[in-house]
N, C-alpha and C positions, 0 to 999 in steps of 0.2 A: 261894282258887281263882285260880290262872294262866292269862290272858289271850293269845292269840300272835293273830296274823294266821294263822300254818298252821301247820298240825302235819304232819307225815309219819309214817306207820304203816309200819315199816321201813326198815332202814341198811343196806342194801348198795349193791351198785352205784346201781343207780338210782336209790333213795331218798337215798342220798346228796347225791349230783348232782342231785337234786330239789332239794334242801334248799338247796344252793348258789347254787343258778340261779334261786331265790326269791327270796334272803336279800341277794343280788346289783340283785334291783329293788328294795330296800327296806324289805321285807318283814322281822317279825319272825318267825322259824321255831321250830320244836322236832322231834327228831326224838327217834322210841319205836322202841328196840329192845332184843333181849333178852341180845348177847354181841357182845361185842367183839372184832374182827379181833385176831388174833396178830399183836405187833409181828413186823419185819422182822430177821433178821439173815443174812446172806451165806452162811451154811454151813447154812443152813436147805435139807432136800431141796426139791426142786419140787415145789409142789400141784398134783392131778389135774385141778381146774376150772378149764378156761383158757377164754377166749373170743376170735377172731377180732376183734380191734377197727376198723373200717374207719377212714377217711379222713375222713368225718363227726364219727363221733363221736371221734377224736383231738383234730378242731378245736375237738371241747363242751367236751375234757377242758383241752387248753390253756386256752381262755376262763375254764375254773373256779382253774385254776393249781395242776392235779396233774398234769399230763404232765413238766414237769420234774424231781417227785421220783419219776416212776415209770421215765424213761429212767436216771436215777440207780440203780435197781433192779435189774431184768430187764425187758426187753422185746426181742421177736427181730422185726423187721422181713421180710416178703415181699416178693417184687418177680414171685412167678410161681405162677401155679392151673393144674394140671395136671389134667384130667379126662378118664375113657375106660372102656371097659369092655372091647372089644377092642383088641390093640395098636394094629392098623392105621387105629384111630379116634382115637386118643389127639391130643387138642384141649388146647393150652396157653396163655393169657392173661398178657399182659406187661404192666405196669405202664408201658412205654412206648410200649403203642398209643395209652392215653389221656392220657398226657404228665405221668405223674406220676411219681415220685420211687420209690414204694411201691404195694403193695395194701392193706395192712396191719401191723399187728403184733399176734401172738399175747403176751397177759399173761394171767399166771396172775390169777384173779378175786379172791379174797385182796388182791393188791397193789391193785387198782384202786380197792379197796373204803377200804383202808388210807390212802392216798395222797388221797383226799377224804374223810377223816376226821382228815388233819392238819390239811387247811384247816379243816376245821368247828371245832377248835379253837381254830383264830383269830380265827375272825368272830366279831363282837360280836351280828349280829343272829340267829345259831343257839344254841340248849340242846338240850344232848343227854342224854336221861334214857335211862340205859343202867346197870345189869339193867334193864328196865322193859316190860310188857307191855301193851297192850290188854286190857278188860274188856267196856267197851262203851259205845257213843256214840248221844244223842240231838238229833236237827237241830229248831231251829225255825225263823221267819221272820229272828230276827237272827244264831244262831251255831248251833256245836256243843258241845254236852256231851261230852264224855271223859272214863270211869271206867278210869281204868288202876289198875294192881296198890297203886299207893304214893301218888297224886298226884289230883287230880282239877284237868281244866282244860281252858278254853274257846279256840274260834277262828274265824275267820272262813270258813278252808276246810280240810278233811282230805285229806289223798290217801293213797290206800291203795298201797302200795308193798310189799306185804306178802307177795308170792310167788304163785305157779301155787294154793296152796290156802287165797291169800287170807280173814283173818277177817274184814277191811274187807267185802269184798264179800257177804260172807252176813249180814254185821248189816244192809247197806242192801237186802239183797235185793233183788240181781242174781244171774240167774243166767246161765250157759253155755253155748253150744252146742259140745260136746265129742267125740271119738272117741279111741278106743284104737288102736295101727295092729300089737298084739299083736307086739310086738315089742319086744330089749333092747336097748345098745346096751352094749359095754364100752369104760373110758378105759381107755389103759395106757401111762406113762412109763418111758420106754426112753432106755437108754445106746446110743449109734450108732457103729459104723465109718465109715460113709460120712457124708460134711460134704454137707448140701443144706437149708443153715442161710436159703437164699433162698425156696424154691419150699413151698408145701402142694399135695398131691396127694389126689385121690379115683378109686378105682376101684371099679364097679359091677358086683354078682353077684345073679341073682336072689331071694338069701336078704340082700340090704342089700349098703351100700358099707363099704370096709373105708379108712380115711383117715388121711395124716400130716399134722401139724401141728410147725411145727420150733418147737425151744424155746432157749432162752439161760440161762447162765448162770455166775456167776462162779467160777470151777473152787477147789475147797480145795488146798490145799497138795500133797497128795497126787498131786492130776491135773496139776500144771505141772512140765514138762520141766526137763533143763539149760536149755535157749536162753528159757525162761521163756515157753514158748507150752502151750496145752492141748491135746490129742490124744482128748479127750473132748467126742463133741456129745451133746444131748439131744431129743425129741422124744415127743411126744406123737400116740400112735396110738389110732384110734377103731372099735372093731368093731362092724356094727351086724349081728344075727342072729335067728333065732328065741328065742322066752325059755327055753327048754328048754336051748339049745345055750349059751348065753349064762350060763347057770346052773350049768352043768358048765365053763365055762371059768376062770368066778370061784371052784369051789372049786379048781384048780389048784394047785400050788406054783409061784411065777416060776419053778422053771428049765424043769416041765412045759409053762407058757406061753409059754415063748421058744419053745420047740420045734415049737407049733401055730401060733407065729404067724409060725415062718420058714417053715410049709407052707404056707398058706393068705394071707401077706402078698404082694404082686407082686416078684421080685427087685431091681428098683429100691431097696427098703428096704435092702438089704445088712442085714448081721450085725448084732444087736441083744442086750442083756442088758436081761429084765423090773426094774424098781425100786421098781413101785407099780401099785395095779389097783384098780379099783371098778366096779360094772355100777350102772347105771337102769333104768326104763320110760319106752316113748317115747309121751307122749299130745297130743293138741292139743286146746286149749281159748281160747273165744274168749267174752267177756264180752258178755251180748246187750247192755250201755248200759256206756258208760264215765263216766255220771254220774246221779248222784243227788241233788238239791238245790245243795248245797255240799259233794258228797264225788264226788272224783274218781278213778279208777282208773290208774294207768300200770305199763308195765312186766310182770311175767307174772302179776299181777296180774290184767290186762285182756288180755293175750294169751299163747298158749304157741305155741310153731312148733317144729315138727320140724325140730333141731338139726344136720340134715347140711349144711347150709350157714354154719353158727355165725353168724347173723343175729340168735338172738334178744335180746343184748344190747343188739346195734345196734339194733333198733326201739325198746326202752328207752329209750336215747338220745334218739332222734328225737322220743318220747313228751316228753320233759323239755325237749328246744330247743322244740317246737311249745308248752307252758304255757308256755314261759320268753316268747316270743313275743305270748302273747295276752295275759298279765298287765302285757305291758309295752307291748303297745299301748293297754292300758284306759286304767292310769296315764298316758300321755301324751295320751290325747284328753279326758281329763278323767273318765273313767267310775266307779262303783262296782266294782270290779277282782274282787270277790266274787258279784256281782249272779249270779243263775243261769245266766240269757241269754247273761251274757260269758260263762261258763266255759263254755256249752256250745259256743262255738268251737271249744273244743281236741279234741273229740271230731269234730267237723266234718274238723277237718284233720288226723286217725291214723287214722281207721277205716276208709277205704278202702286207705290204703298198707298197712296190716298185715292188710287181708283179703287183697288182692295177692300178698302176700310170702307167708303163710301158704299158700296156693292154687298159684303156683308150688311148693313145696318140697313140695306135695304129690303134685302131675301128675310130676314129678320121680320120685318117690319113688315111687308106682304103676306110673309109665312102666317105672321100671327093672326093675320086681321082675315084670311081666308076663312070663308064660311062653311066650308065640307067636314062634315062630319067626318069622313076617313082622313084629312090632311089634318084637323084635332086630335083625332087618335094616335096618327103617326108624329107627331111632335110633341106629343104629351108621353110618348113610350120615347121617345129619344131621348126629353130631358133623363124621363125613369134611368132609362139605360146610362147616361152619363154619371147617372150618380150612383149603381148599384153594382154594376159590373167594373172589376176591378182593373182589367187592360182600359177599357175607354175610360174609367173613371182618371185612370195615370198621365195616359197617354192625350188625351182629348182635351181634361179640363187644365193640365199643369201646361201644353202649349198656348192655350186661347188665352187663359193666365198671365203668361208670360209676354203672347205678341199686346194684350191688352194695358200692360206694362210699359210696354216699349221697352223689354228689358232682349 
């Protein structure tokens, strides 16, 4: 039987970067998961799962020391959020109200995940047991038991990192407070005529927002000109619809989908060719405890939020700097770093921001989809108002700005 300080119960993003930002205070880590990210190679199509990475968590990811091989990659940079539902409402956010550089950059989640799974390589104080599954864990007053598929082996603390349909969380029995919002959303990566490789935009219909997110990447041989420039953008478009309509859209062929989605996308998109397409279900689920003795939850794991604002990585993140914090305050004040008491800091300091954030994207998302002509008119003179009036334009857009940063 193998021994760790923590184990982490999944390797992707977060659980990755969990691992990291442990392993980082000292700690001896192990991470269990069951498949390993596709290495990288440049002619590789663009993956469908991208995430919005904010300003926070780029500064997590530099700290861990995979922002450098992921700008080496792909990564497309934003400097502008374009949001409206009527033209004459249309509200845009610059990246130089609140004096930064960027708003973001969209990566495909593959690379993120990949890109802190070099490092884990490196570190001496991470093992990474990969095929490897959970079986099932028993806590007592000094460790944890872990029966995985091939290994059996103990720790001081578990964190389940292990997804929206977490097995961590139903072995410690926690449950969720959940809803369905009956509805689907489709990804779809598109080849683009029009270069607007700065800005992501959303526009709202009462059947969902239909949203681009611009993408980067290194063009094959085929796509570079004489003058050796590429005349090819990319981008990543997100329909969110009833599940009916959404279900008939997926079985499509790309070129029938190009076609719906030049009818129904706002002309700002200009001229597009489909490349790739997948639909989900949109549900929210919110963990009643993000801890159980010495088992801790982060990531959608402990939260799920409804994806029109591409936040939920970002609170991952923030889930992973907030343990990374408390474990290193314990260590340095001299504490038992394991004790329950400490660890229940960490849940002390996510569970109100990610009910927040949750709650917003919610009111958001009802707001939009209300059918009253007077709740239309009064959210279409709010956006006006945000954008024209110059206290709410300062004051209103340079904080939603900033908390959407996570700065």
């Amino acid at each position: 039987m193998t021994d760790f300080d923590c184990v982490v119960i999944g390797g992707g993003m977060v659980g990755a970067a969990c691992a990291l930002a442990l392993a980082e205070q000292g700690l001896h880590v192990a991470v269990i998961e069951k498949f390993k990210p596709q290495d990288f190679d440049y002619q590789q199509k663009l993956d469908l799962r991208v995430s919005a990475i904010s300003l926070a968590s780029q500064y997590l990811l530099e700290q861990l020391g995979a922002w450098s091989q992921l700008k080496q990659w792909r990564v497309c940079p934003y400097k502008r959020l374009g949001v409206w539902e009527q033209e004459y409402a249309y509200t845009e956010f610059d990246a130089q109200d609140i004096e930064q550089p960027h708003l973001g950059h969209i990566i495909e989640n593959r690379l993120i995940q990949l890109a802190l799974w070099q490092k884990i390589d490196l570190h001496d104080r991470v093992t990474l047991f990969c095929p490897e599954h959970l079986v099932d864990l028993i806590q007592d007053e000094d460790n944890v038991s872990l029966t995985l598929s091939q290994h059996t082996i103990t720790a001081k603390m578990v964190i389940g990192a292990d997804g929206a349909n977490s097995q961590v969380r139903q072995l410690i029995n926690v449950g969720t407070t959940a809803w369905d919002y009956q509805q689907s959303a489709m990804l779809i990566n598109v080849e683009t005529v029009k270069t607007q490789q700065d800005i992501t935009w959303q526009q709202f219909f009462p059947t969902g927002p239909v949203a681009f997110l611009p993408l980067t990447k290194a063009p094959s041989s085929s796509e570079i000109t004489a003058d050796n420039s590429c005349n090819v953008s990319y981008a990543s478009l997100v329909w969110y619809h009833q599940r009916d309509e959404i279900k008939r859209l997926a079985a499509l062929s790309n070129a029938q989908l190009q076609q719906e989605v030049l009818a129904h996308f706002p002309k700002r998109l200009g001229d597009i060719k489909v490349i790739d397409k997948a639909a989900f279900q949109l549900t929210r689920r919110h963990a009643n405890s993000y801890q159980n003795g010495r088992v801790l939850l982060v990531g959608d794991a402990a939260h799920t939020i409804n994806p029109m604002a591409g936040q939920g990585v970002n609170l991952g993140f923030k889930d992973v700097k907030a343990l990374q914090d408390v474990i290193a305050c314990a260590i340095a004040e001299g504490k038992s770093w394991h004790n329950s008491e400490v660890l229940a800091q960490y849940e002390k300091m996510r569970r109100k921001d990610n009910l927040l954030m949750q709650s917003t994207m919610d009111a958001l998302y009802f707001s939009f989809s209300h059918p009253s002509p007077l709740v239309k008119a009064f959210r279409n003179v709010s956006l006006l108002a945000i954008n024209k009036l110059p206290i709410v334009n300062s004051v209103v857009k340079n904080k939603a700005l900033a908390y959407a940063c996570g700065l």
